[in-house]
mmCIF file of the C-alpha atoms, coordinates in Angstrom:
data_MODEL
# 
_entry.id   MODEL 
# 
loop_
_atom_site.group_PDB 
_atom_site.id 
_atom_site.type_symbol 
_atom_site.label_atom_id 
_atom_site.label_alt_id 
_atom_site.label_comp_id 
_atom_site.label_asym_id 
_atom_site.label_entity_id 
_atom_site.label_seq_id 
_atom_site.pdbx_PDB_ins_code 
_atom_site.Cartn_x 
_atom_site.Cartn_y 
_atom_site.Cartn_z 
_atom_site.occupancy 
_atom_site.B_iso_or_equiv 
_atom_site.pdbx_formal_charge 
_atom_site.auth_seq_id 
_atom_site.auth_comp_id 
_atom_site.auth_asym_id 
_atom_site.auth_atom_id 
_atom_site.pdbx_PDB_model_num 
ATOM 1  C CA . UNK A 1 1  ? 15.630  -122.201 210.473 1.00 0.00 ? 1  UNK A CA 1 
ATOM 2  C CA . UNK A 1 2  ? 15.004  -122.689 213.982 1.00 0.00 ? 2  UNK A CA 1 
ATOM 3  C CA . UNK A 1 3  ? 13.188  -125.884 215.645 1.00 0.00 ? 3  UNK A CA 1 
ATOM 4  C CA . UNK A 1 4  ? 9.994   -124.032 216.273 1.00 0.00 ? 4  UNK A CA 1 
ATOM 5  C CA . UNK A 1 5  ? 10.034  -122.752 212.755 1.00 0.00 ? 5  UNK A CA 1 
ATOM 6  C CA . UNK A 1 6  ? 10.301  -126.187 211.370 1.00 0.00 ? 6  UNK A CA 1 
ATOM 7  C CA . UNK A 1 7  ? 8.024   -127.731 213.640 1.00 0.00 ? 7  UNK A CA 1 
ATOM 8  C CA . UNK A 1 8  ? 5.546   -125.267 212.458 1.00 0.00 ? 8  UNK A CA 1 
ATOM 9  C CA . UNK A 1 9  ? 6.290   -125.618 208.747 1.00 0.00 ? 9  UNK A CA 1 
ATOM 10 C CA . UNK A 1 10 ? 5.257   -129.070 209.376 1.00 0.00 ? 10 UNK A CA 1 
ATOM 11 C CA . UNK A 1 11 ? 2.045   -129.233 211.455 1.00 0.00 ? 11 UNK A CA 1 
ATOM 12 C CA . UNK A 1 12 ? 1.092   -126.244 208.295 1.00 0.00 ? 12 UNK A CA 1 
ATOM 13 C CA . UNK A 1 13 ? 2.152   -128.789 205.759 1.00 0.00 ? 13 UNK A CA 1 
ATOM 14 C CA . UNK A 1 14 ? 0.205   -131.443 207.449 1.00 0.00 ? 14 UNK A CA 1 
ATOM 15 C CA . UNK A 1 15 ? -2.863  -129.143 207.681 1.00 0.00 ? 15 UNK A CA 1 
ATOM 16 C CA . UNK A 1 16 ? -2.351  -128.633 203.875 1.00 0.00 ? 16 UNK A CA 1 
ATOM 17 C CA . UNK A 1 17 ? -2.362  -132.385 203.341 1.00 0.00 ? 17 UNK A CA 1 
ATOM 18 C CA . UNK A 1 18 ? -5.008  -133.558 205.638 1.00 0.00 ? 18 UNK A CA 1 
ATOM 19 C CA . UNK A 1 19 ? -7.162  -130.522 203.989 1.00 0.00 ? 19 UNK A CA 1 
ATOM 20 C CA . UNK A 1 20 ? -6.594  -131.025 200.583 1.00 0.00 ? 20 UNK A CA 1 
ATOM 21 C CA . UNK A 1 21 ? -6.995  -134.944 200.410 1.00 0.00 ? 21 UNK A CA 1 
ATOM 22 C CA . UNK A 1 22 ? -10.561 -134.180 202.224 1.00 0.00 ? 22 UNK A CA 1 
ATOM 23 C CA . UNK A 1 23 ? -11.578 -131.880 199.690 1.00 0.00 ? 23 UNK A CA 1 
ATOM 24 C CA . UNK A 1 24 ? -10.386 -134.413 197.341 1.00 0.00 ? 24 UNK A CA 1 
ATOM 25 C CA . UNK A 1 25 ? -12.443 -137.073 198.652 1.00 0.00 ? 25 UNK A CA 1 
ATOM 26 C CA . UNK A 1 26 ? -15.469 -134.674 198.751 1.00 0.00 ? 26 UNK A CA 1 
ATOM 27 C CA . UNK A 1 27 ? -15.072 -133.303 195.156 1.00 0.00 ? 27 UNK A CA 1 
ATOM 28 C CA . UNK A 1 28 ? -15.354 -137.012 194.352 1.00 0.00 ? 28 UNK A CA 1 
ATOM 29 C CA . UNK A 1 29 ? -17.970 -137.705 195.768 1.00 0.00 ? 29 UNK A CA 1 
ATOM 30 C CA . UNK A 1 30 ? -20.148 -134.791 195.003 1.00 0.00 ? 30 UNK A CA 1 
ATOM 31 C CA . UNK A 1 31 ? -18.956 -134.958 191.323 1.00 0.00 ? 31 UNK A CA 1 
ATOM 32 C CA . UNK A 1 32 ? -19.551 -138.912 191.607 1.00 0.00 ? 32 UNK A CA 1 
ATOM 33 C CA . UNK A 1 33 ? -23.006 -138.408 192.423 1.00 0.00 ? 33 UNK A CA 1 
ATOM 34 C CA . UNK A 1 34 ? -23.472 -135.504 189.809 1.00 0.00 ? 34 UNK A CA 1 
ATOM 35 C CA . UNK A 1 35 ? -22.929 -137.713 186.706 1.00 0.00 ? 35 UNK A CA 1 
ATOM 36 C CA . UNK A 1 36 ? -25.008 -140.049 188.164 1.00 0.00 ? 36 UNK A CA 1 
ATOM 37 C CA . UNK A 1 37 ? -27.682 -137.865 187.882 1.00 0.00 ? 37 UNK A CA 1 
ATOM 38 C CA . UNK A 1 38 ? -26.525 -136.594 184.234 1.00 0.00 ? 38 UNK A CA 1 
ATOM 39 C CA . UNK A 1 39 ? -25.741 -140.065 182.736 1.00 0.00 ? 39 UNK A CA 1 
ATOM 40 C CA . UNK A 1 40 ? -27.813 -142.726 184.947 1.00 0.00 ? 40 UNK A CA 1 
ATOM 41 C CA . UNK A 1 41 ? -31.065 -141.462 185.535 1.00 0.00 ? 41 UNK A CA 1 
ATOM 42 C CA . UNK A 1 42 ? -32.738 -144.665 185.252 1.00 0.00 ? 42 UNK A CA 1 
ATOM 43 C CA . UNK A 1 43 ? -30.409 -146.626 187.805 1.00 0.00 ? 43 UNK A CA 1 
ATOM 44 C CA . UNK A 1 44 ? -31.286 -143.310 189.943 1.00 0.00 ? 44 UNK A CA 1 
ATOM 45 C CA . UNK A 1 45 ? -34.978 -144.024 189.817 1.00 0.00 ? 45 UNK A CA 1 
ATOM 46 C CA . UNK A 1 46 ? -34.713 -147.929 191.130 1.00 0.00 ? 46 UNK A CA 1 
ATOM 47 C CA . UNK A 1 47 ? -36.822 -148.095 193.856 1.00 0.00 ? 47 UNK A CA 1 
ATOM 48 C CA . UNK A 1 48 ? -35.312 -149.803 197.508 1.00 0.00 ? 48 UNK A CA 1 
ATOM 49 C CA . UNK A 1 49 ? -38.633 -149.787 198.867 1.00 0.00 ? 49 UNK A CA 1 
ATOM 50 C CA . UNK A 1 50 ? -42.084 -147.448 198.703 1.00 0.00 ? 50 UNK A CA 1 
ATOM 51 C CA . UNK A 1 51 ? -40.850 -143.580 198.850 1.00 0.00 ? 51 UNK A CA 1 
ATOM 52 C CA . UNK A 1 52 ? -37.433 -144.735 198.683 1.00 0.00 ? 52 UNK A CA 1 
ATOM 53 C CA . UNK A 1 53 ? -35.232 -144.335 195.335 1.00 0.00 ? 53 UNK A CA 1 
ATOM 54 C CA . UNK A 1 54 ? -31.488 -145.149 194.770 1.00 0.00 ? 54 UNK A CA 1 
ATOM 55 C CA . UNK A 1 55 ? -31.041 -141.305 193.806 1.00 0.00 ? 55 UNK A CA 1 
ATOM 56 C CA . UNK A 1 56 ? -32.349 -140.145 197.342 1.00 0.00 ? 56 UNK A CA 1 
ATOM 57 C CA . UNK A 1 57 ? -30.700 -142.502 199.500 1.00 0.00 ? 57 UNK A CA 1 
ATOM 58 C CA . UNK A 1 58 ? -27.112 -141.668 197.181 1.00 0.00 ? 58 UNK A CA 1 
ATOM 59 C CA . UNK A 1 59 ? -27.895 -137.881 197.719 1.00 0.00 ? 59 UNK A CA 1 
ATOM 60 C CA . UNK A 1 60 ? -28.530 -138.222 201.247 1.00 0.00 ? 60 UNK A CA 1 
ATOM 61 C CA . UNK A 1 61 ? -25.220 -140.173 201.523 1.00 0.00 ? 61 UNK A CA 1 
ATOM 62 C CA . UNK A 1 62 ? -23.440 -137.726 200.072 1.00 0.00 ? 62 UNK A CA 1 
ATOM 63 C CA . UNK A 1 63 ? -24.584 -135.188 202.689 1.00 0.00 ? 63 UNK A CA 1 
ATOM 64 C CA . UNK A 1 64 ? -24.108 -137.846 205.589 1.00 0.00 ? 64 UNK A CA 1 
ATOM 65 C CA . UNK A 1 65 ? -20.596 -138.014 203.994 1.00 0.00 ? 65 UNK A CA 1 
ATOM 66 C CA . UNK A 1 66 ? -19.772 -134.246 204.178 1.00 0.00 ? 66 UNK A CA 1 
ATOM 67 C CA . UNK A 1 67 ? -20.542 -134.321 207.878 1.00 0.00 ? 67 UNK A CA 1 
ATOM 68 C CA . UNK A 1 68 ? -18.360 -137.296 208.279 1.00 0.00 ? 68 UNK A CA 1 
ATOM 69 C CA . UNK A 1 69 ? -15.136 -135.552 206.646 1.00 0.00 ? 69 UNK A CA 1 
ATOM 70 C CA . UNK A 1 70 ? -15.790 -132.416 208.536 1.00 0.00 ? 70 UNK A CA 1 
ATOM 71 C CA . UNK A 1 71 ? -15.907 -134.644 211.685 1.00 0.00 ? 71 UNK A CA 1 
ATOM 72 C CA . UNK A 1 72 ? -12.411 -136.184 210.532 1.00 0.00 ? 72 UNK A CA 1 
ATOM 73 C CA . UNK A 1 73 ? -10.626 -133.131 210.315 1.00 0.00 ? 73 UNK A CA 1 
ATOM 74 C CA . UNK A 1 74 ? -12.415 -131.791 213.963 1.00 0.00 ? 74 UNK A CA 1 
ATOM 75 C CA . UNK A 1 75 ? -11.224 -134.778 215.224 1.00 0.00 ? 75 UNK A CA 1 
ATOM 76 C CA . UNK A 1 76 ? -7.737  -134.434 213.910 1.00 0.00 ? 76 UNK A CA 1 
ATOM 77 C CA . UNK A 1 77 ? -7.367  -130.452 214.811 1.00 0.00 ? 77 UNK A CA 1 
ATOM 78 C CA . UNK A 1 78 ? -9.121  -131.376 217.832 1.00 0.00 ? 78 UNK A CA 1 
ATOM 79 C CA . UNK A 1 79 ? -6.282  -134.170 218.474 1.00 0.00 ? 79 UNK A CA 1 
ATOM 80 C CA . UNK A 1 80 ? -3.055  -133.690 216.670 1.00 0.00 ? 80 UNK A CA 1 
ATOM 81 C CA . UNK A 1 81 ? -2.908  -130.090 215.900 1.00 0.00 ? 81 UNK A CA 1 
ATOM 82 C CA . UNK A 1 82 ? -4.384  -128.343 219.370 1.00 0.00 ? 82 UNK A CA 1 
ATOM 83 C CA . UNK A 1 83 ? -1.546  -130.741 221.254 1.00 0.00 ? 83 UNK A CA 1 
ATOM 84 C CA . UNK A 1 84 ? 0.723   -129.468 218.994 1.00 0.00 ? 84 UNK A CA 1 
ATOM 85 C CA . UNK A 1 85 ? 0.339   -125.723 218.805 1.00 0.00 ? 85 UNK A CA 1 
ATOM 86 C CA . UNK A 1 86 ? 0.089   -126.027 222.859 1.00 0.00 ? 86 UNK A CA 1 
ATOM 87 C CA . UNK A 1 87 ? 3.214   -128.083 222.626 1.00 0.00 ? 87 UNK A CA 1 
ATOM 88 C CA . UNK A 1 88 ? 4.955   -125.224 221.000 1.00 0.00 ? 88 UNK A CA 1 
ATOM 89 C CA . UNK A 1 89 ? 3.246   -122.846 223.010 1.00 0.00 ? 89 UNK A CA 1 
ATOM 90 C CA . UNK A 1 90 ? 4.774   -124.649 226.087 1.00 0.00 ? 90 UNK A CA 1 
ATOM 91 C CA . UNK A 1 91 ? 8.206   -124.433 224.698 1.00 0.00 ? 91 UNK A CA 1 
ATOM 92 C CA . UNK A 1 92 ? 8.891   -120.704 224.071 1.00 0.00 ? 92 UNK A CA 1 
ATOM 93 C CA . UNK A 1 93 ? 7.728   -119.927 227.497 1.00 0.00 ? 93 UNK A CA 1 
# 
């Protein structure tokens, strides 16, 4: 295996990674908020202030969340793997 073959094998195994421990935090979170709303309906209903409840603000976190993992892995790609890829771009010229 060449150099550029294993440098790509990496940054693709580091994609992998980064990808799949984001989708783990997501699934958590999603899921986490899900039996919330199956096995603590009450806690759900507290209400923070007038028109506010626990269970909205949680399920608006978990969408403020999403965004913020998806920003994560722009900002990585964006970052680590464009220089990369360019790197290796740069090389077999």
């Amino acid at each position: 295996m060449t150099e550029r073959q294993r440098a790509v094998t990496a940054l693709a195994a580091a994609q992998w990674r980064l990808a799949l421990a984001l989708t783990a935090a997501m699934m958590a979170i999603y899921f986490g908020f899900v039996l919330l709303v199956a096995f603590a309906k009450p806690w759900l209903g507290i209400l923070l202030r007038p028109g506010l409840s626990l269970g909205t603000l949680l399920g608006a976190l978990v969408i403020v969340a999403a965004w913020a993992l998806v920003w994560i892995y722009v900002r990585w790609a964006n970052t680590h793997y464009d220089a990369t890829v360019a790197s290796l771009k740069d090389r077999s010229r």
